[in-house]
Backbone as XML, in Angstrom:
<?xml version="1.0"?>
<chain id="A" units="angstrom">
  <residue number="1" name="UNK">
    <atom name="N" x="-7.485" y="20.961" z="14.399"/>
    <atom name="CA" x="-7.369" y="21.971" z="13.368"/>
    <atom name="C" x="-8.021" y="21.486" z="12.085"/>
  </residue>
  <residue number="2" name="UNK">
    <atom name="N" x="-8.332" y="22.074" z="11.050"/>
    <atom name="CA" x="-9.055" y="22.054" z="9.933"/>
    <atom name="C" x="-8.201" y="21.332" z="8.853"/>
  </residue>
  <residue number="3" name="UNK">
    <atom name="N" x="-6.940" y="21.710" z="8.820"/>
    <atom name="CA" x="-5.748" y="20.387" z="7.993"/>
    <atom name="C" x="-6.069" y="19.314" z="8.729"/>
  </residue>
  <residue number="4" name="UNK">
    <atom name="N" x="-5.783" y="18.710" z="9.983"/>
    <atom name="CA" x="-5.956" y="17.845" z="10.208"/>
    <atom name="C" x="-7.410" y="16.364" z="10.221"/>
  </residue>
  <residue number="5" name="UNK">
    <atom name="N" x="-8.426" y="17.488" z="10.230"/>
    <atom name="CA" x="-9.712" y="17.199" z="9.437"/>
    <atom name="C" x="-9.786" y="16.510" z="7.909"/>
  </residue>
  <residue number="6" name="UNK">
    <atom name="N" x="-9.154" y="17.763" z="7.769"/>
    <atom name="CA" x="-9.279" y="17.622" z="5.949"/>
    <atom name="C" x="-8.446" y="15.822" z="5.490"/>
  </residue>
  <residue number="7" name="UNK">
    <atom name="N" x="-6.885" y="16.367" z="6.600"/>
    <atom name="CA" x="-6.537" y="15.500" z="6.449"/>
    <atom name="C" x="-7.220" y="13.563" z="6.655"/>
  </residue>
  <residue number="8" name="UNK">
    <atom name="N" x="-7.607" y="13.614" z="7.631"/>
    <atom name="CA" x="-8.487" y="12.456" z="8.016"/>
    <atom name="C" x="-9.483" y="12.556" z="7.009"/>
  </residue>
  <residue number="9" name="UNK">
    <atom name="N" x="-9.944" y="13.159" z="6.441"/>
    <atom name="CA" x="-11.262" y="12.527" z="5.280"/>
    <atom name="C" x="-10.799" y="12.039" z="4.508"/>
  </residue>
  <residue number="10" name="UNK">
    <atom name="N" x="-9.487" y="12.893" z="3.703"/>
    <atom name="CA" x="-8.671" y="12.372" z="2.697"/>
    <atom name="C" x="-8.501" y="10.669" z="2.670"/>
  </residue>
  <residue number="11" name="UNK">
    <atom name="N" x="-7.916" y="10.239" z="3.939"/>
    <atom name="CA" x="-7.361" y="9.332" z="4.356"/>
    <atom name="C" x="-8.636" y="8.304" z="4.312"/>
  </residue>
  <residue number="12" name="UNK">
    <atom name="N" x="-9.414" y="8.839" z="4.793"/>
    <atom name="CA" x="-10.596" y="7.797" z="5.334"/>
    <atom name="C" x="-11.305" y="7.356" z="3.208"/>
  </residue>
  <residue number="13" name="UNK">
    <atom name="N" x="-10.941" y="8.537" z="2.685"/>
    <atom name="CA" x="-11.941" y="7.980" z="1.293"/>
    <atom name="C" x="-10.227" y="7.219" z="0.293"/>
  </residue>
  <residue number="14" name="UNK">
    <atom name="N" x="-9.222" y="7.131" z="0.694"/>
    <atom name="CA" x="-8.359" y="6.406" z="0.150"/>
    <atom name="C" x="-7.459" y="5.321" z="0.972"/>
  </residue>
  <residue number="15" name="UNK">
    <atom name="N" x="-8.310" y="4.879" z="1.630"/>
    <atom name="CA" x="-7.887" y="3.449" z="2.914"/>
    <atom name="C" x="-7.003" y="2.801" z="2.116"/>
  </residue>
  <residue number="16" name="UNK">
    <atom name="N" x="-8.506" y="1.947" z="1.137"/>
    <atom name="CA" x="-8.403" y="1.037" z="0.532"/>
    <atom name="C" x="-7.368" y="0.983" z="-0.324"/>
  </residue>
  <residue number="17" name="UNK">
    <atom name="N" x="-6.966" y="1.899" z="-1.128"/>
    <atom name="CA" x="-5.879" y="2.421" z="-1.931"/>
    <atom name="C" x="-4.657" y="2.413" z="-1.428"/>
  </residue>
  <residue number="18" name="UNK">
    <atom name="N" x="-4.726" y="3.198" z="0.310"/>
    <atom name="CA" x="-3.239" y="2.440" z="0.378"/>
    <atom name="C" x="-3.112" y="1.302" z="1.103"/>
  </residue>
  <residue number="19" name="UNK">
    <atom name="N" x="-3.798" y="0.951" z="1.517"/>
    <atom name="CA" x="-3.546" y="-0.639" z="1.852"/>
    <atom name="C" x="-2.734" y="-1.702" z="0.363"/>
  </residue>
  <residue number="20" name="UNK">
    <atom name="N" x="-3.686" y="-1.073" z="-0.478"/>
    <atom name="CA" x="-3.692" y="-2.091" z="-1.885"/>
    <atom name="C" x="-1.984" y="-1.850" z="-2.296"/>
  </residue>
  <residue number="21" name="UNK">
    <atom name="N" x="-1.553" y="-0.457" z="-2.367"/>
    <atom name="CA" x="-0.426" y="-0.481" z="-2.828"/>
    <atom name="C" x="0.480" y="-0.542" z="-1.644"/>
  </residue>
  <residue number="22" name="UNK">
    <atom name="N" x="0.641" y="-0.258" z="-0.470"/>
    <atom name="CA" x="1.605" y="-0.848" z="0.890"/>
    <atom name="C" x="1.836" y="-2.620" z="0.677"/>
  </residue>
  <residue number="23" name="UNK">
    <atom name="N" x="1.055" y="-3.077" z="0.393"/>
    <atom name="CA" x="0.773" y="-4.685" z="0.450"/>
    <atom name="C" x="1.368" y="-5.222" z="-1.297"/>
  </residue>
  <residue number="24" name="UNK">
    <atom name="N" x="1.216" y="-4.310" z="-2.136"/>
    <atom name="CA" x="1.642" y="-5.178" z="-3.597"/>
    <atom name="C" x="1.290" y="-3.731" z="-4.846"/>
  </residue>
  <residue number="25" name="UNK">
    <atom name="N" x="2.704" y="-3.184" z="-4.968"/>
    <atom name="CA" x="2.765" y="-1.886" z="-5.732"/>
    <atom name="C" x="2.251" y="-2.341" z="-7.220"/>
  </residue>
  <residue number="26" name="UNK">
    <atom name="N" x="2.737" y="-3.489" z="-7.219"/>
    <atom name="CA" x="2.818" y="-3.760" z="-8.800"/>
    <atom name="C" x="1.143" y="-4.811" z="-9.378"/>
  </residue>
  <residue number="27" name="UNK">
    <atom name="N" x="0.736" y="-5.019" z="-8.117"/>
    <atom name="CA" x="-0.592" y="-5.648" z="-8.009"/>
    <atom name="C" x="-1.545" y="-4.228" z="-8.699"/>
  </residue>
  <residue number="28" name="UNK">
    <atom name="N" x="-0.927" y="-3.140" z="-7.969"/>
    <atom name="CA" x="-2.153" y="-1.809" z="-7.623"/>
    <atom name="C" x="-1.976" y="-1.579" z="-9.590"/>
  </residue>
  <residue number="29" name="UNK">
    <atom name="N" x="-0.934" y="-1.707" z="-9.791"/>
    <atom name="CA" x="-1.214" y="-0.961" z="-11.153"/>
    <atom name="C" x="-1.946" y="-1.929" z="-12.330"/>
  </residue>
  <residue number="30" name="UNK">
    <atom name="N" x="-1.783" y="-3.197" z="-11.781"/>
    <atom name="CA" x="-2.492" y="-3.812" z="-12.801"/>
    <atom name="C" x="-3.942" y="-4.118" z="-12.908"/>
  </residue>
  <residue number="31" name="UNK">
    <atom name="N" x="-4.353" y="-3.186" z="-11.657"/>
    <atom name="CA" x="-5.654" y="-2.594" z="-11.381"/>
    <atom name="C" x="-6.366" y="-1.688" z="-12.073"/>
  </residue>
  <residue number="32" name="UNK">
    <atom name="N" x="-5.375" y="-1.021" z="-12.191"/>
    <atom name="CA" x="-6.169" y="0.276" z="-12.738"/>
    <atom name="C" x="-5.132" y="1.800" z="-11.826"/>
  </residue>
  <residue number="33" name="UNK">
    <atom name="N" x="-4.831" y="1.853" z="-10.759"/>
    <atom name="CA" x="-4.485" y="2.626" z="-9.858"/>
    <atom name="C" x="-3.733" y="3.422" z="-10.525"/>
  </residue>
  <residue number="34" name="UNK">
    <atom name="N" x="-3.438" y="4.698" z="-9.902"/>
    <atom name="CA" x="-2.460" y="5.341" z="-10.619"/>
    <atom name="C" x="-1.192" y="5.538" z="-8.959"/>
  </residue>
  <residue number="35" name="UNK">
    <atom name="N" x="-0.361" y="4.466" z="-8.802"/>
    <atom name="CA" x="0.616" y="3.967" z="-7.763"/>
    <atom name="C" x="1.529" y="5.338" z="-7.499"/>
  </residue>
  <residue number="36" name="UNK">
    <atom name="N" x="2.212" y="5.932" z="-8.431"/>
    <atom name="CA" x="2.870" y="7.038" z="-7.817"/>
    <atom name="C" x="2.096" y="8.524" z="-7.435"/>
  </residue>
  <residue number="37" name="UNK">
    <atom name="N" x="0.759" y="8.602" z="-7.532"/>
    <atom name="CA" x="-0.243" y="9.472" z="-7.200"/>
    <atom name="C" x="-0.255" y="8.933" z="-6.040"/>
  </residue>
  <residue number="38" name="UNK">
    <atom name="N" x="-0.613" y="7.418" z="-5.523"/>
    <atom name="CA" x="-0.948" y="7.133" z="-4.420"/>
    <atom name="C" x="0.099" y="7.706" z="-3.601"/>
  </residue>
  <residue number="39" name="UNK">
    <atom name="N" x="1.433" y="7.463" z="-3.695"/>
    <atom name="CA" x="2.616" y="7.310" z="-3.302"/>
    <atom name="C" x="2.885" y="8.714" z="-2.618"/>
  </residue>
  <residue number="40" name="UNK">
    <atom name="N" x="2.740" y="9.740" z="-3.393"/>
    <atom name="CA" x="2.643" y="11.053" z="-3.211"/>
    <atom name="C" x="1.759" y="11.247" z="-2.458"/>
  </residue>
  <residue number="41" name="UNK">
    <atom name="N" x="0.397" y="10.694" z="-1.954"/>
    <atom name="CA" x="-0.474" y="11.446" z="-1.418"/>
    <atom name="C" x="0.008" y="11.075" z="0.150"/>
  </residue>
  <residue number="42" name="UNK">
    <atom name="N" x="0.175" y="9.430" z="0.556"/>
    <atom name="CA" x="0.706" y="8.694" z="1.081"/>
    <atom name="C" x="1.525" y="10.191" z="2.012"/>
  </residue>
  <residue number="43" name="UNK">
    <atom name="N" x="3.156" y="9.816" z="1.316"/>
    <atom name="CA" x="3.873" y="10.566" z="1.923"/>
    <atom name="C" x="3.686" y="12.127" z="2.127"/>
  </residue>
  <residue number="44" name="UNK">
    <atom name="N" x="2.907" y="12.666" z="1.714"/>
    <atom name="CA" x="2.367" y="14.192" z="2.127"/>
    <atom name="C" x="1.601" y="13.784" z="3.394"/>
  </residue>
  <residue number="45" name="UNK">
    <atom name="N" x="1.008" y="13.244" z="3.546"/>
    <atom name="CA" x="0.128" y="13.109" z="4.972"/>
    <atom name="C" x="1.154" y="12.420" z="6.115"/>
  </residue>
  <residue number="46" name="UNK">
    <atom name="N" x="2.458" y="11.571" z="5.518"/>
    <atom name="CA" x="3.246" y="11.291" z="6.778"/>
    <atom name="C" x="3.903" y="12.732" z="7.133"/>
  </residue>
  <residue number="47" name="UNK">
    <atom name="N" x="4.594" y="13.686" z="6.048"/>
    <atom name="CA" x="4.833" y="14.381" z="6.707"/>
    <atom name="C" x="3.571" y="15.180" z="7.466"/>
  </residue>
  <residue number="48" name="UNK">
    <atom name="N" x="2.699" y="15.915" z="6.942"/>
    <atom name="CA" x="1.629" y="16.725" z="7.504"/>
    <atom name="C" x="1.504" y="15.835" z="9.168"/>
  </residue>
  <residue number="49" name="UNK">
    <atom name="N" x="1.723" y="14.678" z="9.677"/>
    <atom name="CA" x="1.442" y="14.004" z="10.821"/>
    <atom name="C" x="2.483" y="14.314" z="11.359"/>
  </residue>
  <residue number="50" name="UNK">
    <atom name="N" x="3.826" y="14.334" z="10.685"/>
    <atom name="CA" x="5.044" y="14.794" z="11.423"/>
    <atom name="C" x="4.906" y="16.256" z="11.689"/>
  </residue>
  <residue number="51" name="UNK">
    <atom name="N" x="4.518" y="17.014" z="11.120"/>
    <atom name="CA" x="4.522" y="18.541" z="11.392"/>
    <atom name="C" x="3.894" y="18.517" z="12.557"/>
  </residue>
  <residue number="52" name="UNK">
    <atom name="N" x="2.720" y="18.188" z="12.417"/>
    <atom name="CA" x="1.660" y="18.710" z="13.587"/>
    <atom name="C" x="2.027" y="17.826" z="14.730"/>
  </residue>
  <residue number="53" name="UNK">
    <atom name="N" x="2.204" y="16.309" z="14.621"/>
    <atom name="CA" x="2.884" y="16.258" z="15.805"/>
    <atom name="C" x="4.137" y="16.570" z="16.361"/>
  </residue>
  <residue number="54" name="UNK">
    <atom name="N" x="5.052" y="17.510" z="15.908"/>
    <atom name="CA" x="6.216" y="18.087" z="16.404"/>
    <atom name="C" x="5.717" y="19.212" z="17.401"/>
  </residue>
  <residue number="55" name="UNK">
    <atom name="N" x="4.639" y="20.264" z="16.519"/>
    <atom name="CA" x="3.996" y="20.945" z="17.432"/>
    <atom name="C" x="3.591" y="20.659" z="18.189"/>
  </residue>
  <residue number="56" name="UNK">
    <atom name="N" x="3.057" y="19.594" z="18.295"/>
    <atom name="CA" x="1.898" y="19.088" z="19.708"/>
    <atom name="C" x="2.589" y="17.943" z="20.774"/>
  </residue>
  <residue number="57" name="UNK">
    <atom name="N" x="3.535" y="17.329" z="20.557"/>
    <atom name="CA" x="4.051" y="16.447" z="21.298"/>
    <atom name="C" x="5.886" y="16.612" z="21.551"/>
  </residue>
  <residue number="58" name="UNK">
    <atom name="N" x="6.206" y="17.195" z="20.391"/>
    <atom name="CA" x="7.682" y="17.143" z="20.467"/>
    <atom name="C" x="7.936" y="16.590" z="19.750"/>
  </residue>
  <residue number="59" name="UNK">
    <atom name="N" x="9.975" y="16.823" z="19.801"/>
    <atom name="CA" x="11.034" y="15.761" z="18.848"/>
    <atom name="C" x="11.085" y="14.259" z="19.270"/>
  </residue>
  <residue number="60" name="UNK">
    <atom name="N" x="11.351" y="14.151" z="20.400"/>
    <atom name="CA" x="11.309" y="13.072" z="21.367"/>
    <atom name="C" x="10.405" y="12.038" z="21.045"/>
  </residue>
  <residue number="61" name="UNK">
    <atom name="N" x="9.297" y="12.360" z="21.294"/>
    <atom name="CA" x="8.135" y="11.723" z="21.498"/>
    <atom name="C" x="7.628" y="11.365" z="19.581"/>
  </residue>
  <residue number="62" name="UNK">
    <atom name="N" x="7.619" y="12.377" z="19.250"/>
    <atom name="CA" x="7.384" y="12.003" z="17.926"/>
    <atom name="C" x="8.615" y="10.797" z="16.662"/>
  </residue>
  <residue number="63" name="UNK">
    <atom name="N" x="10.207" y="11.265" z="17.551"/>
    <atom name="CA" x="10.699" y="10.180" z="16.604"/>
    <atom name="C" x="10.846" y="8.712" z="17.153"/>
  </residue>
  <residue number="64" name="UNK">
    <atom name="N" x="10.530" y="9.143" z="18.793"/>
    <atom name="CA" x="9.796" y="7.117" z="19.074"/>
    <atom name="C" x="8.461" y="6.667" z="18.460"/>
  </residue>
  <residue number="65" name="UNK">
    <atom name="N" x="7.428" y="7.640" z="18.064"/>
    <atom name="CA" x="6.396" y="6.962" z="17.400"/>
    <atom name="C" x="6.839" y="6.395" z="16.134"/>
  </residue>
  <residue number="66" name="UNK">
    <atom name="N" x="7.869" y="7.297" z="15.334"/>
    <atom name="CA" x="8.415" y="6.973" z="13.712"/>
    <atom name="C" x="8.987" y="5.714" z="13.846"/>
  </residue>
  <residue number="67" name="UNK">
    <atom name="N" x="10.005" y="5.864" z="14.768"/>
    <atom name="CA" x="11.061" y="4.577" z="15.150"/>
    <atom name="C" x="10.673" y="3.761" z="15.418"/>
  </residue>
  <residue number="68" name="UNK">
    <atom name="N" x="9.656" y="3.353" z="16.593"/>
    <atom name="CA" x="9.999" y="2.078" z="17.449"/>
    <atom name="C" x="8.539" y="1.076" z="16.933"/>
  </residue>
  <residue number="69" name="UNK">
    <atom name="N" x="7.945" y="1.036" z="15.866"/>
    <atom name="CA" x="7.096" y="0.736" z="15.014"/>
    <atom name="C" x="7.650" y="-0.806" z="13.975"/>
  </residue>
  <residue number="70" name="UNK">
    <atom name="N" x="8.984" y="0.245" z="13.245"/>
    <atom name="CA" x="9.904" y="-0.482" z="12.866"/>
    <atom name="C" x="10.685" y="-1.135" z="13.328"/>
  </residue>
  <residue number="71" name="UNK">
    <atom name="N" x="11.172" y="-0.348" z="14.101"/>
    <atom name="CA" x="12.216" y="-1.528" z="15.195"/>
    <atom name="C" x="11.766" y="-2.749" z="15.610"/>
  </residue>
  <residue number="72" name="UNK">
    <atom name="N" x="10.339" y="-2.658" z="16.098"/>
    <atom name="CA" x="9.849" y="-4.041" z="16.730"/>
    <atom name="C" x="9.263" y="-4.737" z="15.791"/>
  </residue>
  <residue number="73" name="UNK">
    <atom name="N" x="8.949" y="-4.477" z="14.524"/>
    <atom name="CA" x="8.865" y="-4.911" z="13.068"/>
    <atom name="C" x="9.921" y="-6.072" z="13.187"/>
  </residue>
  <residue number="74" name="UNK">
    <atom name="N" x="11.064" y="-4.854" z="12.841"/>
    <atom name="CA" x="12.091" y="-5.604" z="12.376"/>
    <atom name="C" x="13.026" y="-6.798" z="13.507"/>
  </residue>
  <residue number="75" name="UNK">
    <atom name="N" x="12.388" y="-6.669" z="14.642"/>
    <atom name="CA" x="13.093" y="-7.888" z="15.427"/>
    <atom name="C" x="11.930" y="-9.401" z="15.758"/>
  </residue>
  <residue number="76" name="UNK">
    <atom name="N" x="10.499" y="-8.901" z="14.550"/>
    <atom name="CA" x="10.154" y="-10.012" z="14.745"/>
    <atom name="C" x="9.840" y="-10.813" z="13.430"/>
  </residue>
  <residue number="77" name="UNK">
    <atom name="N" x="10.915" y="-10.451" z="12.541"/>
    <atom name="CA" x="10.604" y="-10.836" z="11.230"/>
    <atom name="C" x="12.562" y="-11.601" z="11.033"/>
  </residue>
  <residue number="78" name="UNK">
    <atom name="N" x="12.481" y="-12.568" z="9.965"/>
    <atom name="CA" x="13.854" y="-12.930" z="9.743"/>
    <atom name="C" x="14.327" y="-11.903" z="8.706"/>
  </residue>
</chain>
């Protein structure tokens, strides 16, 4: 679909941006960044990924992609 397009360009011309602030929020601003713009754009595209994959895959399937990311995160970290 054409959101999801749009969406991927978005993403593809602000990588770098969220890498920079995922990795060190307080690094990004002493950059220059504007961190809660990022933050916002960030979480609009997790949901927009949750929408469309609810449509296209399901509840199921979509809250093991959310979940089990973290989970195995979190059992290999102290």
């Amino acid at each position: 679909s054409s959101i999801a397009g749009i969406a991927l360009l978005i993403v593809l011309l602000f990588w770098k941006e969220f890498k920079i602030v995922l990795f060190d929020a307080d690094y990004t601003t002493t950059l220059g960044f504007h961190v809660k713009f990022i933050d916002t754009l960030m979480t609009s595209f997790i949901v927009i990924a949750i929408v469309m994959g609810l449509q296209t895959v399901g509840v199921v399937l979509m809250s093991a992609m959310l979940l089990a990311p973290a989970a195995a995160a979190r059992q290999w970290t102290n």
